[in-house]
C-alpha positions in Angstrom: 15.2 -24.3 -4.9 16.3 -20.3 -5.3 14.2 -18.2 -7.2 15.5 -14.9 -8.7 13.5 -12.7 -7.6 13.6 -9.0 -8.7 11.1 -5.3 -7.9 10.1 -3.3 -10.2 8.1 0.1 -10.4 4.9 -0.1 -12.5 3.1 2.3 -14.2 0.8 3.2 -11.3 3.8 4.0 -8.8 3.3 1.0 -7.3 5.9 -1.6 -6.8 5.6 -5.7 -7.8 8.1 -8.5 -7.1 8.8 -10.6 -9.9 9.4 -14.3 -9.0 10.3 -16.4 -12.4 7.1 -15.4 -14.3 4.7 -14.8 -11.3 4.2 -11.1 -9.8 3.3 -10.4 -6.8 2.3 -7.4 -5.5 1.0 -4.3 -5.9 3.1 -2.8 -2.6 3.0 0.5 -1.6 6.6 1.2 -1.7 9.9 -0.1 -2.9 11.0 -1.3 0.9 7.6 -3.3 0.9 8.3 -5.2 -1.3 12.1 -5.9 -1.1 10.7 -7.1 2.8 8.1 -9.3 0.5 10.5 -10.9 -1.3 13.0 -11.8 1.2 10.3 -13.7 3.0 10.1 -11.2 6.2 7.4 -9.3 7.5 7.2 -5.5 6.4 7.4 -3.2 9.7 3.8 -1.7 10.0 3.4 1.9 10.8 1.0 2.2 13.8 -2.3 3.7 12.9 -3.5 7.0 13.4 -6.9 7.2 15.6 -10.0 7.9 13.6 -11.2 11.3 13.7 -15.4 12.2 13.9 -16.3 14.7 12.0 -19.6 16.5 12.9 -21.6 17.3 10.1 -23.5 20.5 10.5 -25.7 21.5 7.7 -27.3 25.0 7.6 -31.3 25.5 6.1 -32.0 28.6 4.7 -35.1 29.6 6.0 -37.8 31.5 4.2 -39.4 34.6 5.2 
């Protein structure tokens, strides 16, 4: 059985698929989602490394 199914924007910025009265979603953009709904993996973007940050924290002394 074929479903319609159909993306829209909502109010958030976000993107949903609509399929018959179900939504899925949120999806962070509008290619996302049309990948969702035809059934096919979305194409991941490789993550970027995770950067340390070194937290240095100055003490006033008191004279």
């Amino acid at each position: 059985m074929l479903h319609h199914r159909e993306i829209v924007e909502r109010d958030d910025g976000l993107f949903s698929v609509l399929i018959g009265d179900t939504e899925a979603g949120p999806f962070p953009s509008r290619a996302f989602a049309a990948a969702i709904a035809e059934g096919r993996a979305p194409e991941l973007k490789p993550a970027r490394p995770f950067r340390r940050f070194k937290i240095v924290r100055e003490v006033p002394r008191l004279a």
